[in-house]
C-alpha positions as CSV (number, residue, x, y, z in Angstrom):
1,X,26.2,-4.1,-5.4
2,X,24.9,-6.9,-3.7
3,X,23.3,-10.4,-4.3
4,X,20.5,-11.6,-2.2
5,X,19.2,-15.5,-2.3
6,X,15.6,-16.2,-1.3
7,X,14.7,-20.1,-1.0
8,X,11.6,-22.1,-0.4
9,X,11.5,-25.8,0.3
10,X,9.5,-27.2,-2.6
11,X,6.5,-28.2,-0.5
12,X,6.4,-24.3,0.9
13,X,7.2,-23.2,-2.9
14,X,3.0,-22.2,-3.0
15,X,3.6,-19.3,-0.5
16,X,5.8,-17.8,-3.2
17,X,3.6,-19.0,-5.8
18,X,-0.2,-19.2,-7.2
19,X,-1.0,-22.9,-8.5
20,X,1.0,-26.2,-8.9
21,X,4.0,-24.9,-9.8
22,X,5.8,-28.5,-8.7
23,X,2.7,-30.6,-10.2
24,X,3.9,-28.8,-13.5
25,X,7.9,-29.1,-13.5
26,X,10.2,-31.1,-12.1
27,X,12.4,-28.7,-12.9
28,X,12.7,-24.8,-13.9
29,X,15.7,-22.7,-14.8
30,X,15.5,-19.0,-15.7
31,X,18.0,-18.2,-18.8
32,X,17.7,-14.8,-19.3
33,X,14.8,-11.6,-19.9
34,X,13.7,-11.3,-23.1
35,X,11.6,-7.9,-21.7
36,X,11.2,-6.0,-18.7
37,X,8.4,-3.5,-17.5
38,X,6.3,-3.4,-14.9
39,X,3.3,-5.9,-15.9
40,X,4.8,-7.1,-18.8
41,X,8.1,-9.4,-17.6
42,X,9.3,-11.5,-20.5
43,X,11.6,-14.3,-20.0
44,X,12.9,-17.2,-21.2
45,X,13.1,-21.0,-19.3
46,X,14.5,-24.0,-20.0
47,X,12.0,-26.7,-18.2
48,X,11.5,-30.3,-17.2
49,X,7.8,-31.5,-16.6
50,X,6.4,-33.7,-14.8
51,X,4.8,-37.2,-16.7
52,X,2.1,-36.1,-18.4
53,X,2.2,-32.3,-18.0
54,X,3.6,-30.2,-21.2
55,X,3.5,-26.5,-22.3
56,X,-0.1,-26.5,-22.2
57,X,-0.6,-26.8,-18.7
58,X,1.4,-23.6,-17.9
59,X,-2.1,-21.8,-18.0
60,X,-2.9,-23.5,-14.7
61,X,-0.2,-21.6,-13.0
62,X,-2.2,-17.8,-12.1
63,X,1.5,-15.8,-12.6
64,X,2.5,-17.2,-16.1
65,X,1.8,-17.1,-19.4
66,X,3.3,-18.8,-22.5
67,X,4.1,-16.8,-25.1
68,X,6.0,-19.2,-27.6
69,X,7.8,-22.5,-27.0
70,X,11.2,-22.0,-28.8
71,X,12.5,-25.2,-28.9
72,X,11.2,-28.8,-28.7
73,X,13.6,-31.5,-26.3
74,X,15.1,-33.8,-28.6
75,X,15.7,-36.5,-25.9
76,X,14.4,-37.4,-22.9
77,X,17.3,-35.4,-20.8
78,X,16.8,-32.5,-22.5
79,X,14.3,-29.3,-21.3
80,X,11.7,-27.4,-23.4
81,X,13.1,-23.9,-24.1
82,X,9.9,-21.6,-23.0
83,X,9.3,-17.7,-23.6
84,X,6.9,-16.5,-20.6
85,X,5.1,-13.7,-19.6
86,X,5.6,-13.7,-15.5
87,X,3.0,-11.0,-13.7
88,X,4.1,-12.2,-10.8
89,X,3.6,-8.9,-7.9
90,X,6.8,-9.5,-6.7
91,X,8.3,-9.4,-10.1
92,X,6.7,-6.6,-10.8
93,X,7.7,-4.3,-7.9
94,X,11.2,-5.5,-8.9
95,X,10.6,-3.7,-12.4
96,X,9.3,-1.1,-10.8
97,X,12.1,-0.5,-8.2
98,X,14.5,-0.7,-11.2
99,X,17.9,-1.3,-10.6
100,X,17.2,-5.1,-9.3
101,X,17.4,-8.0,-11.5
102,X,17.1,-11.7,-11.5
103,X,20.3,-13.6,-11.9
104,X,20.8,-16.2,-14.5
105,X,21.6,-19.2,-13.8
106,X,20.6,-18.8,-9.8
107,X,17.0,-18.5,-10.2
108,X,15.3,-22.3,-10.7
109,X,13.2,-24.6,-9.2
110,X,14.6,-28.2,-8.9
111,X,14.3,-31.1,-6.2
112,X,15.3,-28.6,-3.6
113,X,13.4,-26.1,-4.4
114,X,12.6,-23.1,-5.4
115,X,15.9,-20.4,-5.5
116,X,15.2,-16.4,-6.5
117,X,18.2,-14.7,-6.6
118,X,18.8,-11.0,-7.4
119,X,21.3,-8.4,-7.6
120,X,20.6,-4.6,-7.1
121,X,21.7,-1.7,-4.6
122,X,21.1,-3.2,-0.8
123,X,18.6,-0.4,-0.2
124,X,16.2,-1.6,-3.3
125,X,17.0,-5.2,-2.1
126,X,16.5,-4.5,1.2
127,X,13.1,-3.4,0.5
128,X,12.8,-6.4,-2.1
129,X,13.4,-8.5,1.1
130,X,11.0,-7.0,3.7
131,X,8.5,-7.6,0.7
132,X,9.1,-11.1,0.3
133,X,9.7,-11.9,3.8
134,X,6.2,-10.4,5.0
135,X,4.0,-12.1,1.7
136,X,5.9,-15.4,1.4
137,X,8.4,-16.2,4.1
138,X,11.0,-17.9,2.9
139,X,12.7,-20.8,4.2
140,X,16.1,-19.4,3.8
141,X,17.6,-16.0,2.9
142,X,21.1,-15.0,2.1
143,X,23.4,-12.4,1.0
144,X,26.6,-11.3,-0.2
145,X,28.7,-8.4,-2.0
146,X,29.1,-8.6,-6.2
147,X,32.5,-7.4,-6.8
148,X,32.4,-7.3,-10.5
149,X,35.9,-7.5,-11.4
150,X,37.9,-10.6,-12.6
151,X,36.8,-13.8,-11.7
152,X,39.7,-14.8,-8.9
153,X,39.0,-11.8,-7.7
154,X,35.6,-12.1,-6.8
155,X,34.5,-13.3,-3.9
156,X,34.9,-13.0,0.3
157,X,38.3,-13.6,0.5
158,X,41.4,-11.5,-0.9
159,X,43.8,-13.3,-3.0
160,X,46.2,-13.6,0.1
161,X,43.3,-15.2,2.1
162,X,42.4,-17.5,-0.5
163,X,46.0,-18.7,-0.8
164,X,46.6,-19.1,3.1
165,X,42.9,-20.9,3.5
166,X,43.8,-23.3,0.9
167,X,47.0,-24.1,2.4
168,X,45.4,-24.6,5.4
169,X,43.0,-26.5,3.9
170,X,45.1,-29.2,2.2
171,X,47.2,-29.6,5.1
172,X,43.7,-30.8,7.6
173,X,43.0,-27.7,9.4
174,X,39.5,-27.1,8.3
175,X,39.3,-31.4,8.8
176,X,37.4,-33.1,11.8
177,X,39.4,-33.8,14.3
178,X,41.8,-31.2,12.7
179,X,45.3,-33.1,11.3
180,X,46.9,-29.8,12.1
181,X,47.0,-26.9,14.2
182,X,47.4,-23.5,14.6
183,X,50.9,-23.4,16.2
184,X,51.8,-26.0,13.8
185,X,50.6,-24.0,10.5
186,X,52.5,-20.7,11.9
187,X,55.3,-22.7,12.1
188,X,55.7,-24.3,8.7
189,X,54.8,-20.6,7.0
190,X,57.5,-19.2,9.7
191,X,55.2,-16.6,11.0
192,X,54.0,-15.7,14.5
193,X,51.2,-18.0,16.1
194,X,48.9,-15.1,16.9
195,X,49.2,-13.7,13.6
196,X,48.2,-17.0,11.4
197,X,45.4,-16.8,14.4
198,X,43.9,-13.5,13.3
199,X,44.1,-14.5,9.7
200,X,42.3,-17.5,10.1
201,X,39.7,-16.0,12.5
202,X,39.1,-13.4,9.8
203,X,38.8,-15.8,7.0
204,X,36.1,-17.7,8.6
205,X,34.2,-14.6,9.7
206,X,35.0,-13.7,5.9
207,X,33.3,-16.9,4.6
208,X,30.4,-17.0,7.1
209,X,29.4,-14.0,6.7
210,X,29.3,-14.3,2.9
211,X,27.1,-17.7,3.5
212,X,24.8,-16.9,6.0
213,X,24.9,-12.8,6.0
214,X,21.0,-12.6,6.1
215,X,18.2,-10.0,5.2
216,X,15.5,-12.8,7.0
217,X,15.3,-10.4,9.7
218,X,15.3,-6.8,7.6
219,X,12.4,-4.6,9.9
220,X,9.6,-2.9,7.6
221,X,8.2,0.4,8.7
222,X,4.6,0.8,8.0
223,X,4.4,3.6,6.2
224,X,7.1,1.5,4.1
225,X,4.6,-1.1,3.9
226,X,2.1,0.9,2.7
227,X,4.3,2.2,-0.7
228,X,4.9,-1.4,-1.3
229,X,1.1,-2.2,-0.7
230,X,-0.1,0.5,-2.9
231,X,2.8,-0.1,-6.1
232,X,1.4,-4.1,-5.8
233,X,-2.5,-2.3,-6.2
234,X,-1.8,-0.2,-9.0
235,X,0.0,-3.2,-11.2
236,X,-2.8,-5.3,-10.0
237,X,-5.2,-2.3,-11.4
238,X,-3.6,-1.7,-14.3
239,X,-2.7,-5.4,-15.6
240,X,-5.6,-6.1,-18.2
241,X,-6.8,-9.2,-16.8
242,X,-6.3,-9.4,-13.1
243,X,-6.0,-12.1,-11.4
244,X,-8.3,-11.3,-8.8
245,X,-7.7,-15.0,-6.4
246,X,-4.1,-14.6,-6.7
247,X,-4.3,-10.9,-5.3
248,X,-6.8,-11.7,-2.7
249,X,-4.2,-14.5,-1.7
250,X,-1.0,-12.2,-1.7
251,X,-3.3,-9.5,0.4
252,X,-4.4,-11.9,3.1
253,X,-0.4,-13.6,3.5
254,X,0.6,-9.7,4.1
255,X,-2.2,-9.1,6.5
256,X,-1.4,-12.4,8.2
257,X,2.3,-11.0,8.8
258,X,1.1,-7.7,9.8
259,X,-0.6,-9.2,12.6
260,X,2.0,-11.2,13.8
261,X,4.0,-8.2,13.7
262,X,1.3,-6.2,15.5
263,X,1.8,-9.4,18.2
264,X,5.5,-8.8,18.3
265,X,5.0,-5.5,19.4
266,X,2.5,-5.9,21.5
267,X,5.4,-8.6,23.2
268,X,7.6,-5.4,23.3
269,X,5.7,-3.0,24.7
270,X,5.3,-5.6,27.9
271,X,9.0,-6.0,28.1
272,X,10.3,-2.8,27.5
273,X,10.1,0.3,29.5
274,X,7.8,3.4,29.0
275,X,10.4,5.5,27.3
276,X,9.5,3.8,24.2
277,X,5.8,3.2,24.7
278,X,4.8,6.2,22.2
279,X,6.5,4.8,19.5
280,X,5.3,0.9,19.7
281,X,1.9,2.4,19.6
282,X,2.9,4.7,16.7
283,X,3.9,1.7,14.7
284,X,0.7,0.0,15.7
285,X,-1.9,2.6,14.6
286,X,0.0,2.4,11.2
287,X,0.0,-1.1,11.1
288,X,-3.7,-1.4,11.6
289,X,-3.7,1.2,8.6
290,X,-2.4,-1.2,6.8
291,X,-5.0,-3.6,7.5
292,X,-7.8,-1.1,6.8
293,X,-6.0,-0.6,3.4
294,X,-6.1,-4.0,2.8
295,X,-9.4,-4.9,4.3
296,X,-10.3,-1.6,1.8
297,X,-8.6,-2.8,-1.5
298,X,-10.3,-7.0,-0.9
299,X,-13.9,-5.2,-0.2
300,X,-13.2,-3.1,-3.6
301,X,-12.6,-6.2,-5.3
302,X,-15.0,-8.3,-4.1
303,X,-17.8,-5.8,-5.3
304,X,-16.6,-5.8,-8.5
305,X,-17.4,-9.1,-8.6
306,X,-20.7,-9.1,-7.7
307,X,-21.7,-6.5,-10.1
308,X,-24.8,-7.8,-12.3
């Protein structure tokens, strides 16, 4: 199992996001799901608004609704409790993919931010990732492995590691400058220099890799692409009262990124030699699929509109 973070400065928060989503709250935590389907995502918030904004104004924001508030603050310091509907797309392909879930307690929007954390199988995140990272491009994404087992046991380092990092720890080592060294720490645990060496080294791969271990990077294949294109389509066609802005919106921030991947490649193909020519322009015939399929789907919807 692993846990991927995804976070947006709160001024880039709208390329997640339809609507004011900070003008609303000055603060939003996710609690728990009260349902969870494709196109119909139930969950409950506790929330902080801004002066002068309440429940009400949750209708300005395209990808939620309020179902119920279910409990009142009852001082200033104290959040709304909020049941919402969320038809957010890339909620909904996380339904879909089953198996991924928001995390309690790790998903919010405060001064920051905006944080979305999930848990899931790494090839269901992975995808997850490639999703978010060619629609809303986050500022920040990081994962790690969920070990769920007990508590002391659950995290980068094994119980041994934990113990000798902490030692280290308290007597300067991780301090700047350091207050001790290596040669020094081997020789008041009456081990070998190069041995206390490797252990450290491996503890702060250990921790840095939990940290920083990213999926900013993870690679789409078109035809990839193209699944995730057409599951956002059909929730978007199926959902009773589309919102037809905040799909145009999502469709252009994909076709943006698929051009600048189309760039990339087209970078590629006039570094790299010819051995690997037929596949670059492979890759670019099916991204400019994916363009036509979105060019296709915006077209669709824009003469729906105009319909007498």
């Amino acid at each position: 199992m692993r846990e991927v973070s995804f976070f947006w400065k709160r001024a880039h928060a709208g390329h997640l996001v339809a609507g004011p989503l900070s003008d609303v709250f000055q603060s939003l935590h996710f609690i728990s799901y009260s349902r969870r389907v494709p196109n119909d995502i139930r969950c409950i918030f506790k929330a902080h608004f801004q002066p002068g904004k309440g429940p009400k104004d949750i209708e300005s924001l395209d990808f939620l609704s309020l179902l119920e508030v279910l409990m009142e603050p009852e001082g200033d310091l104290d959040g709304t409790i909020l049941l919402v509907r969320i038809t957010h797309p890339a909620a909904n392909l996380s339904a879909r993919l089953n198996g991924t879930s928001a995390v309690p307690g790790a998903c919010f929007l405060d001064g920051e931010g905006l944080t979305y954390t999930l848990q899931g199988p790494p090839i269901k995140l992975r995808l997850l990732s490639g999703f978010l990272r060619m629609f809303a491009k986050p500022d920040r994404t990081s994962a790690r492995t969920v070990k769920f087992v007990a508590t002391e046991d659950n995290g980068p380092l094994s119980l041994k590691q934990l113990q000798l990092a902490k030692f280290a720890y308290d007597r300067g080592y991780f301090d700047t400058p350091k207050r001790i060294r290596i040669a020094e720490l081997a020789q008041e645990l009456s081990l070998a220099r190069a041995t206390i060496s490797e252990h450290m080294a491996r503890i702060e791969s250990a921790i840095m890799d939990d940290m920083f271990s990213s999926f900013s990077d993870v690679y789409v294949a078109p035809e990839t692409l193209r699944e995730l294109l057409q599951l956002v389509t059909d929730d978007e066609e199926e959902t009773e009262d589309p919102d037809t802005d905040g799909f145009r919106t999502l469709m252009s921030q994909i076709r943006g990124s698929i051009e600048d991947e189309m760039a990339t490649l087209l970078m590629h193909e006039a570094e790299e030699n010819i051995d690997i020519e037929a596949l670059i322009q492979e890759s670019m015939k099916q991204h400019e699929g994916n363009i036509s399929f979105i060019d296709d789907k915006l077209a669709n919807r824009n003469r729906e509109l105009n319909r007498p």
